[in-house]
Backbone as CSV, one residue per row, in Angstrom:
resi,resn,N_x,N_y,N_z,CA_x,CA_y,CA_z,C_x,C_y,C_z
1,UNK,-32.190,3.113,-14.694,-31.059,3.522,-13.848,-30.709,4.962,-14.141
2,UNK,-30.562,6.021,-12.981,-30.265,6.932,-13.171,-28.917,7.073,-13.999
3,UNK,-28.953,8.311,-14.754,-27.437,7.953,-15.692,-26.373,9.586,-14.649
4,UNK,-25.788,8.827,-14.455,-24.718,9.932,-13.227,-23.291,9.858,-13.961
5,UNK,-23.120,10.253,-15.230,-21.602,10.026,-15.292,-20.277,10.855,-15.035
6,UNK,-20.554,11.689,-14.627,-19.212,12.608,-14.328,-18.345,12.632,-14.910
7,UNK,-18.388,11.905,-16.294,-17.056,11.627,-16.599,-16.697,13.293,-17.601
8,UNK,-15.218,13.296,-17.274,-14.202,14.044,-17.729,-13.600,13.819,-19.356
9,UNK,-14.314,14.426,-20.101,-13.097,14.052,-21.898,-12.200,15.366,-22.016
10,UNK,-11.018,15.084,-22.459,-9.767,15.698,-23.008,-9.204,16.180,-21.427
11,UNK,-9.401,15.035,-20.671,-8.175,15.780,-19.843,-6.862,14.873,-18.883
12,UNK,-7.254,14.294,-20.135,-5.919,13.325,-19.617,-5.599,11.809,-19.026
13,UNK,-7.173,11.518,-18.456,-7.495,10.388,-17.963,-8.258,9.654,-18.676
14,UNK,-8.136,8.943,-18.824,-9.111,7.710,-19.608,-10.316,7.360,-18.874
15,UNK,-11.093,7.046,-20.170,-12.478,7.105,-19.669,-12.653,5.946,-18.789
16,UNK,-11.997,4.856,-19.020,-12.174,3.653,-18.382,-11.327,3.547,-17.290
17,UNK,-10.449,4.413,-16.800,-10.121,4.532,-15.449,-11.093,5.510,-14.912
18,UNK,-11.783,6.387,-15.233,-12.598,7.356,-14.786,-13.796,6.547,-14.225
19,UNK,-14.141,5.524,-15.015,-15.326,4.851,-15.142,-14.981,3.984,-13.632
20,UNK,-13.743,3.006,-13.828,-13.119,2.072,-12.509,-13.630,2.838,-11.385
21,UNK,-13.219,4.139,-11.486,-13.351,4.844,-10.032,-14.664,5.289,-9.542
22,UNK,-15.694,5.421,-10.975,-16.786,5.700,-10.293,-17.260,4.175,-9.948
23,UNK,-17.463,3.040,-10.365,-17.801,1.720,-9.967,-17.026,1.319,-8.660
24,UNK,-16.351,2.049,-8.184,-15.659,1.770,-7.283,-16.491,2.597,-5.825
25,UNK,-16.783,3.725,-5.991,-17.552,4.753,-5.835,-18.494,4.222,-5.819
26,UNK,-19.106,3.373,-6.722,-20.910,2.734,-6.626,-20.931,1.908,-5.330
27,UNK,-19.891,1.238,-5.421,-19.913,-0.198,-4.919,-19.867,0.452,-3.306
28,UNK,-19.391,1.327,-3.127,-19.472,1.591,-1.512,-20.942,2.425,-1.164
29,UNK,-21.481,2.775,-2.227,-23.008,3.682,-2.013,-24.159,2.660,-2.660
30,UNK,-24.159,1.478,-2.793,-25.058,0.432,-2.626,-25.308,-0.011,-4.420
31,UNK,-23.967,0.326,-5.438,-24.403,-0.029,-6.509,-24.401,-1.261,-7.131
32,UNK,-24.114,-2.871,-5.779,-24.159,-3.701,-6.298,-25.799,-4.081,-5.284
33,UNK,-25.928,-5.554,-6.348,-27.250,-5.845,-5.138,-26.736,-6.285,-3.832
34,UNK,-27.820,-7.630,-3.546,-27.572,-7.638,-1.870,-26.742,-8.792,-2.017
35,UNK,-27.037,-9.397,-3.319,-25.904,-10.762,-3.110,-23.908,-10.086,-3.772
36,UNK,-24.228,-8.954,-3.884,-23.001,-8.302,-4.827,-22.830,-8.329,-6.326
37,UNK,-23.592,-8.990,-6.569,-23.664,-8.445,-8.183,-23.867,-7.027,-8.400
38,UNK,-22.791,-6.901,-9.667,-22.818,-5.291,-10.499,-24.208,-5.457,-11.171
39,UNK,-24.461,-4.128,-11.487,-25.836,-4.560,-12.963,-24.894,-4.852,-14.103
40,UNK,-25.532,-5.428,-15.379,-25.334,-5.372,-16.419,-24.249,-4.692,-17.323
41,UNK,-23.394,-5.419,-18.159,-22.298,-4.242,-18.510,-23.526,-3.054,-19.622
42,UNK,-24.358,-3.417,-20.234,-24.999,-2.545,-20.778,-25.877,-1.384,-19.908
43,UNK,-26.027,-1.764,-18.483,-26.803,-0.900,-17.638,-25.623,-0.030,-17.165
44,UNK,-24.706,-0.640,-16.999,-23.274,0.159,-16.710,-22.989,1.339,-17.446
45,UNK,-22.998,0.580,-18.489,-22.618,1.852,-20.104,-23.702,2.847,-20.408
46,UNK,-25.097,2.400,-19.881,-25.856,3.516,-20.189,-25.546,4.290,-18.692
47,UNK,-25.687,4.105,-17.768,-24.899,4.950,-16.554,-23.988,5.754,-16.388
48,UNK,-23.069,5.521,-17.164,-21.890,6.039,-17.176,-21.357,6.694,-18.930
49,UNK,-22.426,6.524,-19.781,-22.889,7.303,-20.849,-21.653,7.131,-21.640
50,UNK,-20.927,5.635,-21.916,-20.234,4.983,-22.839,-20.582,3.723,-23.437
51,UNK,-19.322,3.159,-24.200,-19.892,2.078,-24.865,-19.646,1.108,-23.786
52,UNK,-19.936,-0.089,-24.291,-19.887,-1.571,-22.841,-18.275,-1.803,-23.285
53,UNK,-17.536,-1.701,-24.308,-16.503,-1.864,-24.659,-15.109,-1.340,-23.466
54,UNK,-15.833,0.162,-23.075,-15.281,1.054,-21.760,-15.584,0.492,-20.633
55,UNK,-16.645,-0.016,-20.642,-16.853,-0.574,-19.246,-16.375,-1.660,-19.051
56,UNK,-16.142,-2.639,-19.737,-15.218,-4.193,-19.733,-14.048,-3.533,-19.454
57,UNK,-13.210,-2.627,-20.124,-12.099,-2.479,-19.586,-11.715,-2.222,-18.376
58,UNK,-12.873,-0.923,-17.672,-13.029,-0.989,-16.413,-13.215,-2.189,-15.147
59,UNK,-14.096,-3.243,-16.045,-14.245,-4.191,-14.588,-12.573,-4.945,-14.659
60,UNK,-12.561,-5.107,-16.296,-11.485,-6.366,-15.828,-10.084,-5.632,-15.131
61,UNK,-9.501,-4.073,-15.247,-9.092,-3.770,-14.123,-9.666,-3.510,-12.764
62,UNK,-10.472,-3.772,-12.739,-11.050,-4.103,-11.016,-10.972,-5.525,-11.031
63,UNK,-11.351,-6.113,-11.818,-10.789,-7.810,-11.253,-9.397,-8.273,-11.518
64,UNK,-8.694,-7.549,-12.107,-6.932,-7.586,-11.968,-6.532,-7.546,-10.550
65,UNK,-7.265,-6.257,-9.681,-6.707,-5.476,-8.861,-7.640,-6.556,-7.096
66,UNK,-8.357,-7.248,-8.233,-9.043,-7.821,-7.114,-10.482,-7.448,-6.031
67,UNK,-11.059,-6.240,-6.503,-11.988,-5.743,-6.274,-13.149,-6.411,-7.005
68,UNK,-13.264,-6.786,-8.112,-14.459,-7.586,-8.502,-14.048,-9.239,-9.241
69,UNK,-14.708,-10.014,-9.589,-14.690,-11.148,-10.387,-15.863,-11.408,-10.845
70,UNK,-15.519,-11.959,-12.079,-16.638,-12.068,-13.087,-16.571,-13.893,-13.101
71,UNK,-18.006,-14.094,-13.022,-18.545,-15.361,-13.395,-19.449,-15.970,-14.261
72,UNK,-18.598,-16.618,-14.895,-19.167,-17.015,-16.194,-20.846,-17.204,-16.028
73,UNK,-21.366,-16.466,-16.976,-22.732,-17.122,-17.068,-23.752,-16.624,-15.636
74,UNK,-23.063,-16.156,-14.772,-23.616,-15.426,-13.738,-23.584,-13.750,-13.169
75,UNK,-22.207,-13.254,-13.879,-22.492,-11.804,-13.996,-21.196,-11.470,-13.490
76,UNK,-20.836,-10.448,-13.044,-19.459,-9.730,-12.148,-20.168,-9.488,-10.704
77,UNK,-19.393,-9.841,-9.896,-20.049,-9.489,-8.511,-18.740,-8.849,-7.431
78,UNK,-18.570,-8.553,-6.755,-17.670,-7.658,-5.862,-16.818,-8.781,-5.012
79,UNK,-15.899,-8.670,-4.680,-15.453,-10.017,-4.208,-14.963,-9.313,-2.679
80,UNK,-15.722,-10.242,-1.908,-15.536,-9.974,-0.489,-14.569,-10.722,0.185
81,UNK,-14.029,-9.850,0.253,-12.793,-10.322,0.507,-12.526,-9.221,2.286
82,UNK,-12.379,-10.025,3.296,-11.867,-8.795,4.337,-10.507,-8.426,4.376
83,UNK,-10.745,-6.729,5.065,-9.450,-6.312,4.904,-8.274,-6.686,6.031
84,UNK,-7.393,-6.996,5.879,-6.413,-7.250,6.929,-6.184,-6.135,7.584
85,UNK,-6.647,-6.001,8.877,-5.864,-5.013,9.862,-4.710,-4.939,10.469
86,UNK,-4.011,-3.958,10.424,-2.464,-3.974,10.563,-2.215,-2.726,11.776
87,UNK,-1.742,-3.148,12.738,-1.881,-2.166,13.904,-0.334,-0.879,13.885
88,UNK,-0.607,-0.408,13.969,0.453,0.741,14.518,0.798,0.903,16.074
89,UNK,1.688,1.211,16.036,2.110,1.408,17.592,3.490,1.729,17.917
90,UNK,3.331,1.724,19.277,5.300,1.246,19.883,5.588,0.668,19.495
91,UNK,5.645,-0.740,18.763,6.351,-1.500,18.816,5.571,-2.141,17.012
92,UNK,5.766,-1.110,16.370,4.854,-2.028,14.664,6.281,-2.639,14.069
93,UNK,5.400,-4.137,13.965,6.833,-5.291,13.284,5.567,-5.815,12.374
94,UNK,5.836,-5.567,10.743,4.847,-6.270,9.947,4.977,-7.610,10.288
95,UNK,5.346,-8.785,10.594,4.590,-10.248,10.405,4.126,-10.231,11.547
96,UNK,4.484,-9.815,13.063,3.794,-9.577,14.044,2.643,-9.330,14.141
97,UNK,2.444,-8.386,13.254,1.169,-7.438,13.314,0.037,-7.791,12.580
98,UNK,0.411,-9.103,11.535,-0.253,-10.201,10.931,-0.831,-11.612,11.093
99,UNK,0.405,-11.599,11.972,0.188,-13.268,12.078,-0.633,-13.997,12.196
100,UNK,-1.459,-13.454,12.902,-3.214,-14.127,12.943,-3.916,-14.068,11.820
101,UNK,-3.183,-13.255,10.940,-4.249,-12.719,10.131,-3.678,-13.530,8.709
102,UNK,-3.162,-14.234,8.398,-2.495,-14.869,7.347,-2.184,-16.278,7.496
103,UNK,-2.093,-17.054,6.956,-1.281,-18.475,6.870,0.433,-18.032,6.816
104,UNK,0.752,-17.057,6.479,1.966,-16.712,5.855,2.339,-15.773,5.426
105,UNK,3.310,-14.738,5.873,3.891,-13.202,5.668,4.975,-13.348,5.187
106,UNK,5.841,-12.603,4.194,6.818,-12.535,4.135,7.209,-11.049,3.940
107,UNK,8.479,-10.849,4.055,9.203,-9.375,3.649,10.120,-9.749,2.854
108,UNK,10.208,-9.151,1.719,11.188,-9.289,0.254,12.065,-7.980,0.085
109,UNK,13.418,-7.942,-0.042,13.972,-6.647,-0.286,14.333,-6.637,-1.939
110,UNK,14.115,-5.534,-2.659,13.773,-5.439,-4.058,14.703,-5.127,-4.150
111,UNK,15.481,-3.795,-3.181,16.724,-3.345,-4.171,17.357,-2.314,-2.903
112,UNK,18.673,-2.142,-2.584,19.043,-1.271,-1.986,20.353,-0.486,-2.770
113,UNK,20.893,0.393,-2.105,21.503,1.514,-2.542,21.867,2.579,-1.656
114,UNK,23.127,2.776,-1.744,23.935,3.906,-0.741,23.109,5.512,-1.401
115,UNK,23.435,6.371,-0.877,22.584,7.574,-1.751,22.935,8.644,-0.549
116,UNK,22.839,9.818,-0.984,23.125,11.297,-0.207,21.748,11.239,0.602
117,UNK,21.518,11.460,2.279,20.498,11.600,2.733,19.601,13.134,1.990
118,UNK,18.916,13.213,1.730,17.997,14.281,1.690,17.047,15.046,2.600
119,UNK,16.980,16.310,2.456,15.591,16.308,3.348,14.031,15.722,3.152
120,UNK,13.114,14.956,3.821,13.208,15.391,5.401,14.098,14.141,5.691
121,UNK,14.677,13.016,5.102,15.227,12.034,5.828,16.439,12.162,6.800
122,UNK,17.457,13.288,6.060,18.668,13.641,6.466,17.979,14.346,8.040
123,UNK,16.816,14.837,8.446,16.166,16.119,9.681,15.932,14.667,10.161
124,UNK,15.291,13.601,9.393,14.426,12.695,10.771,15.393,11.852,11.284
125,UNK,16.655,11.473,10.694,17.466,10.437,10.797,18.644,11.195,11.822
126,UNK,18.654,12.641,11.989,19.228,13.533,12.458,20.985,13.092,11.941
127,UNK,20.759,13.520,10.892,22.329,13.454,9.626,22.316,14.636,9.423
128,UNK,23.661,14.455,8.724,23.432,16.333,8.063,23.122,16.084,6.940
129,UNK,22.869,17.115,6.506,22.258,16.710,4.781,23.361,16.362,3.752
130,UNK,22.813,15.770,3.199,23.652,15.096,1.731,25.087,13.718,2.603
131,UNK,24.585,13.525,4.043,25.302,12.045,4.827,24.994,10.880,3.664
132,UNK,25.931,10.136,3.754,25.441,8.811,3.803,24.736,7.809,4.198
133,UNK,23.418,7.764,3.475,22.111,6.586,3.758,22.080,5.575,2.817
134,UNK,21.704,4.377,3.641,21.266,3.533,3.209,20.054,3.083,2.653
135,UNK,19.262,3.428,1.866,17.984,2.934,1.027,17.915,1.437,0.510
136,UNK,16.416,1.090,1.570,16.005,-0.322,1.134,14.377,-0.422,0.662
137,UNK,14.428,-0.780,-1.014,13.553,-1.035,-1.285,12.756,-2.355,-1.059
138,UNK,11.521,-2.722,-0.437,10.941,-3.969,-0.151,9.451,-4.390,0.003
139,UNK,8.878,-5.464,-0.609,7.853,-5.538,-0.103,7.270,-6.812,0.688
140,UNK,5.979,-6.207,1.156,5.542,-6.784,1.860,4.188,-7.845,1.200
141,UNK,4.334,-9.351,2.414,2.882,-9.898,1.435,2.788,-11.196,2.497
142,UNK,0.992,-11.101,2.485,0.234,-11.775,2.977,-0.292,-13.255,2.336
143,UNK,0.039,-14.138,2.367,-0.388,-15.419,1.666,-0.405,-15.201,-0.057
144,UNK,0.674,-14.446,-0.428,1.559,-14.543,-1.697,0.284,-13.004,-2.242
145,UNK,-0.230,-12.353,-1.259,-0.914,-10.994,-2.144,0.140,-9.998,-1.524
146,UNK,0.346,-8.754,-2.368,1.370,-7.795,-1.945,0.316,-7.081,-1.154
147,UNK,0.337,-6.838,0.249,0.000,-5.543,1.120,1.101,-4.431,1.385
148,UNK,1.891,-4.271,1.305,2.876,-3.299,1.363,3.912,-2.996,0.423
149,UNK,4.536,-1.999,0.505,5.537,-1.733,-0.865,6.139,-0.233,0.550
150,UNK,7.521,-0.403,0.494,8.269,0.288,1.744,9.587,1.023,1.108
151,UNK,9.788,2.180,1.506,11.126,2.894,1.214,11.397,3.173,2.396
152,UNK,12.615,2.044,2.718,12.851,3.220,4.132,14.736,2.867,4.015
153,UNK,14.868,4.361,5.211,16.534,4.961,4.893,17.297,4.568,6.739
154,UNK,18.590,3.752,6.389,19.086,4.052,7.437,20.606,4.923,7.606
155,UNK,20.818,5.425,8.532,22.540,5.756,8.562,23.225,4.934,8.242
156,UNK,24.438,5.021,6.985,25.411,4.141,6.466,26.700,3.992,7.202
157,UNK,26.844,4.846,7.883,27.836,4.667,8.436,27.510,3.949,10.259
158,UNK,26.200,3.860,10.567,25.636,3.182,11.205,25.554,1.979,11.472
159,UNK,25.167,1.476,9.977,24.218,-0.038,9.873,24.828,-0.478,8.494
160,UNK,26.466,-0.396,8.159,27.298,-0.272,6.764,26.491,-1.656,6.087
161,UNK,26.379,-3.364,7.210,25.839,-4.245,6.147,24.150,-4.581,6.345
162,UNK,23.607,-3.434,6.993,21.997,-3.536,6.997,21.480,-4.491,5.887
163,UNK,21.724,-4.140,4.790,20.809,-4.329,3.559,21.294,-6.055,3.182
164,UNK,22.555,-6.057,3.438,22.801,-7.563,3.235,22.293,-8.480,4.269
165,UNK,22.286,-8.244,5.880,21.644,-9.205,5.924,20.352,-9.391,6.412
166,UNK,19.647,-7.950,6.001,18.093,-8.092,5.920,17.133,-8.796,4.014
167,UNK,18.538,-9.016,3.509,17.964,-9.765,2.176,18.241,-11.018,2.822
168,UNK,19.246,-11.604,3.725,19.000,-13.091,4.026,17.801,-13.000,5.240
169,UNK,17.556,-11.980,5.623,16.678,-12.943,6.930,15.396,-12.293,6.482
170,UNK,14.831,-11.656,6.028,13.627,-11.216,5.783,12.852,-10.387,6.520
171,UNK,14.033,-9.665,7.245,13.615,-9.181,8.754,14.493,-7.812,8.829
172,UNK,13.522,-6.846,8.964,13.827,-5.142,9.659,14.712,-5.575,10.759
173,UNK,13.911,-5.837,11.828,14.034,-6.095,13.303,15.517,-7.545,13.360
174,UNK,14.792,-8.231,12.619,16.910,-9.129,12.877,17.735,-8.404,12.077
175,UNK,17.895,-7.476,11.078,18.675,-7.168,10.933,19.405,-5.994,11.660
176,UNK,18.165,-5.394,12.034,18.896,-3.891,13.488,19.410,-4.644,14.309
177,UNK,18.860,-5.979,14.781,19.146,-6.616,16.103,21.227,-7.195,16.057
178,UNK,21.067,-7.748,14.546,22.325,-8.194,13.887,23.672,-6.953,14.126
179,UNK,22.842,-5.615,13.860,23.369,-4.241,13.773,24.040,-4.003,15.360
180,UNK,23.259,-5.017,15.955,23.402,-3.928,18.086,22.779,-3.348,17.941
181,UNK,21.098,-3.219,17.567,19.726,-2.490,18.223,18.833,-3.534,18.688
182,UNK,19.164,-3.998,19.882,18.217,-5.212,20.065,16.930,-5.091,20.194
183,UNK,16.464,-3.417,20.230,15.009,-3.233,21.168,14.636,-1.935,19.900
184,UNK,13.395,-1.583,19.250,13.613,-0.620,18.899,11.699,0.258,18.640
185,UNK,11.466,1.256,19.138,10.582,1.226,19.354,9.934,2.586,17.719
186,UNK,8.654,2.853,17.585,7.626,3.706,16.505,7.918,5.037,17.579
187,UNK,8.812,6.417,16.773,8.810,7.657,17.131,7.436,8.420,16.588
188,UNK,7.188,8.276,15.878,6.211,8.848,15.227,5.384,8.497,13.660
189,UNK,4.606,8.498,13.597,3.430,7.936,12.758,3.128,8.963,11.381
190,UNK,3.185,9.454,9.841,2.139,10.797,9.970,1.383,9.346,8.469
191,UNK,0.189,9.701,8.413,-0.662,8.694,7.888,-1.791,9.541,6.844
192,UNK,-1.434,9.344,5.274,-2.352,9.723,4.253,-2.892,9.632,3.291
193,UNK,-3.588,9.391,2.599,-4.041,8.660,1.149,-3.751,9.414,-0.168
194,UNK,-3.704,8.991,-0.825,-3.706,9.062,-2.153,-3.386,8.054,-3.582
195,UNK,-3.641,8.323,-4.700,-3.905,7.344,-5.922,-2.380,6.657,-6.149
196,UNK,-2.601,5.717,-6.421,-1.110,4.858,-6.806,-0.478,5.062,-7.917
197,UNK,0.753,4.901,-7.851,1.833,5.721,-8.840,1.795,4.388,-9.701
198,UNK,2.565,4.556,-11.048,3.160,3.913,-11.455,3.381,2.443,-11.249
199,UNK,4.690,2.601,-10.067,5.421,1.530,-9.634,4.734,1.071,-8.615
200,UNK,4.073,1.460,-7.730,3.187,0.904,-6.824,2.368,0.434,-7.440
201,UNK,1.195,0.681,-8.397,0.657,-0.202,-9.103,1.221,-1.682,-9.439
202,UNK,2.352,-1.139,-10.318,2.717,-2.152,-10.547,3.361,-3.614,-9.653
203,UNK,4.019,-3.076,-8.330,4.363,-4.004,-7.431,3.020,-4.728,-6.666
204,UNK,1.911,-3.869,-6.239,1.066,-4.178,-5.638,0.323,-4.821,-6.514
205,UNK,0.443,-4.693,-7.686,-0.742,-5.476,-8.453,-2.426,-4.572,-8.696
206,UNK,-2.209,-3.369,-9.036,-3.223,-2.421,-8.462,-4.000,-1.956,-10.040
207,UNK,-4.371,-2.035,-10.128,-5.428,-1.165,-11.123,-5.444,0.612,-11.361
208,UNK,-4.844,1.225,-11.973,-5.094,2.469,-12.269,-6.300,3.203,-11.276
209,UNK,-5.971,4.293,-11.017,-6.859,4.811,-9.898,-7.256,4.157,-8.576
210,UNK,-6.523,3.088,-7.869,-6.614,2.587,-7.000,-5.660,3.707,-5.991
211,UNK,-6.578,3.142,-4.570,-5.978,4.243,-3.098,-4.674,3.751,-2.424
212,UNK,-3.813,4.653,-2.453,-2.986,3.441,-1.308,-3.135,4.686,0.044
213,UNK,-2.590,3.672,1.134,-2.815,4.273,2.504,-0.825,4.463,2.300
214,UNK,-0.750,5.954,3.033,0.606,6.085,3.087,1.398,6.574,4.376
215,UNK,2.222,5.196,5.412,2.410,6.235,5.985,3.929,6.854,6.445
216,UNK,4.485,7.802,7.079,5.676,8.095,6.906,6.319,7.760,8.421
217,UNK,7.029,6.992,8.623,7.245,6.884,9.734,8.353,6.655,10.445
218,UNK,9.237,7.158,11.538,10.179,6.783,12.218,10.087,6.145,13.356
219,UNK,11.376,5.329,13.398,12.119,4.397,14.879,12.953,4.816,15.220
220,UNK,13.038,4.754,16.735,13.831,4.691,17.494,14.611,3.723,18.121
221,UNK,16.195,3.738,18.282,16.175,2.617,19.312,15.705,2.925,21.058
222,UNK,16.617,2.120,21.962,15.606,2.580,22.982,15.941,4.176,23.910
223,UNK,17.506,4.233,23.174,17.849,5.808,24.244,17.078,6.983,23.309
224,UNK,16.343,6.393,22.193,15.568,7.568,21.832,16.123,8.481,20.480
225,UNK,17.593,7.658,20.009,18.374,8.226,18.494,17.813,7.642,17.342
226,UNK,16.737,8.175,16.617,16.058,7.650,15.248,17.246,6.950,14.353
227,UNK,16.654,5.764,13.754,17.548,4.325,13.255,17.186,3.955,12.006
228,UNK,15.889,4.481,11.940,14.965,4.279,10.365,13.714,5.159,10.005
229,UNK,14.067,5.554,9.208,12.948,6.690,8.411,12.251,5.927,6.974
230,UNK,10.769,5.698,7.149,10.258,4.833,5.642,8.765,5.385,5.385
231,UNK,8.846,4.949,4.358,7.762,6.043,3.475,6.839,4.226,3.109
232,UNK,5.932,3.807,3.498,5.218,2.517,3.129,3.879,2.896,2.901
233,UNK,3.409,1.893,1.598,2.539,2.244,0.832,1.495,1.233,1.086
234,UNK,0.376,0.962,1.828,-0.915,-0.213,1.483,-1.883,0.004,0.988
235,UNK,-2.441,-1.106,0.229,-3.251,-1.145,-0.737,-4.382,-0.726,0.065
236,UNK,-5.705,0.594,0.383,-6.455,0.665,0.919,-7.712,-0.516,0.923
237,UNK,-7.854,-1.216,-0.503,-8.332,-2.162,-0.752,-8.505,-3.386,0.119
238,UNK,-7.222,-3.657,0.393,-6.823,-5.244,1.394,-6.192,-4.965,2.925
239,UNK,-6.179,-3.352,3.197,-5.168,-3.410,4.391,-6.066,-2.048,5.126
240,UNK,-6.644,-2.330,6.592,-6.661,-1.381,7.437,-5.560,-0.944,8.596
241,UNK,-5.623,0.281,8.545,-4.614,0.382,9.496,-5.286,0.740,10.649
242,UNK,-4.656,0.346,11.760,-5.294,0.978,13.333,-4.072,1.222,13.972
243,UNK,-4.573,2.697,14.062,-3.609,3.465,15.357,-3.612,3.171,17.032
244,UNK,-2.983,2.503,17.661,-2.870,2.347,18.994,-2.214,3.487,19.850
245,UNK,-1.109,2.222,20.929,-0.814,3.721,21.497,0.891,4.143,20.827
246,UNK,1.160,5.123,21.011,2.324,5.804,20.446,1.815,7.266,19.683
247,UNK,2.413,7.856,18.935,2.225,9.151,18.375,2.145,8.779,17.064
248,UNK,0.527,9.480,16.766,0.440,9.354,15.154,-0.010,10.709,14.891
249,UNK,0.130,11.084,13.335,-0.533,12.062,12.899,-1.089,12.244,11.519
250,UNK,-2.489,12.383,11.287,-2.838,12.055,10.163,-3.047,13.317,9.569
């Protein structure tokens, strides 16, 4: 096996997240076989020009995160798993946009909080800066796996018990509806990747150096006055997104 390791010492990253990402990297340029087996953790380690000790750490955060599983007595193999597609549009309502695609969706609110709007929320929510917003932390999940993790802000003086009774109903959309927004449509889309933080890891269940898809997005109700501004995070792993019709920008 060719030995390709790229890997990086003294700069901050660990070798065995360095390592995750290139096996991650293999696995989409043909480095498992045809049935999905990885090679060998020792063919690994000479590949990637460490001990097998680095490379165990590496798979078993890829099989934390759900990208591989190891079978006893038969090897680690890639776990195919398809990704759920999740549409964008006029009208994006996560369990809607699932339902076929799951036995079961739910939306969970983690935590909310009054807070000074900021920019850009205070520009998209059209507040003045440092207004009163409402911040609701929440996530999202498909047959008990987390696909989403969401920050989004509304006007407080708007939507004063938003947050209470979108923790009883589990619902964006009944709770605007609860508010007097019965109809409310996607102003704009902007859509981008990058590595998972911290806390997204940790909510999503993610493995160090894992992608999330990010996108930033506002609603309208229907005369066209933005109602919600949210910053939502999916696991690139388990969730495609498809742009329809409405305004996106990546």
């Amino acid at each position: 096996m060719e030995k390709r390791s790229g890997l990086q010492r003294g700069v901050g990253v660990a070798l065995w997240r360095q390592i995750a990402d290139g096996i991650r990297h293999g696995i989409a340029t043909g480095l498992a076989d045809a049935n999905g087996r990885l090679p060998p953790e020792s063919r690994l380690a000479e590949r990637f020009g460490v001990n097998r000790h680095t490379v165990r750490a590496a798979i078993s955060a890829l099989a934390h995160e759900g990208v591989l599983q190891s079978e006893q007595g038969r090897g680690t193999y890639v776990r195919r798993q398809k990704r759920l597609v999740y549409p964008i549009g006029e009208r994006t309502r996560f369990s809607a946009g699932l339902h076929d695609q799951a036995r079961e969706t739910r939306s969970e609110m983690m935590s909310a909080m009054i807070e000074p709007a900021r920019e850009p929320i205070a520009s998209a929510l059209g507040l003045e800066a440092g207004a009163r917003s409402i911040r609701i932390e929440s996530l999202g999940t498909a047959d008990g796996v987390p696909v989403s993790r969401a920050t989004s802000w509304f006007d407080a003086e708007r939507f004063p018990g938003i947050a209470d009774i979108y923790a009883t109903t589990g619902s964006i959309t009944e709770a605007l509806a609860a508010c007097g927004v019965a109809d409310y449509r996607r102003a704009s889309t902007g859509i981008e990747a990058r590595h998972a933080d911290e806390v997204d890891r940790q909510e999503l269940r993610l493995a160090p150096g894992a992608i999330v898809i990010v996108t930033r997005a506002l609603n309208a109700d229907l005369s066209g006055t933005p109602i919600q501004y949210s910053v939502t995070r999916f696991p690139a792993d388990r969730v495609e997104l498809v742009v329809g019709t409405g305004r996106a920008a990546v």
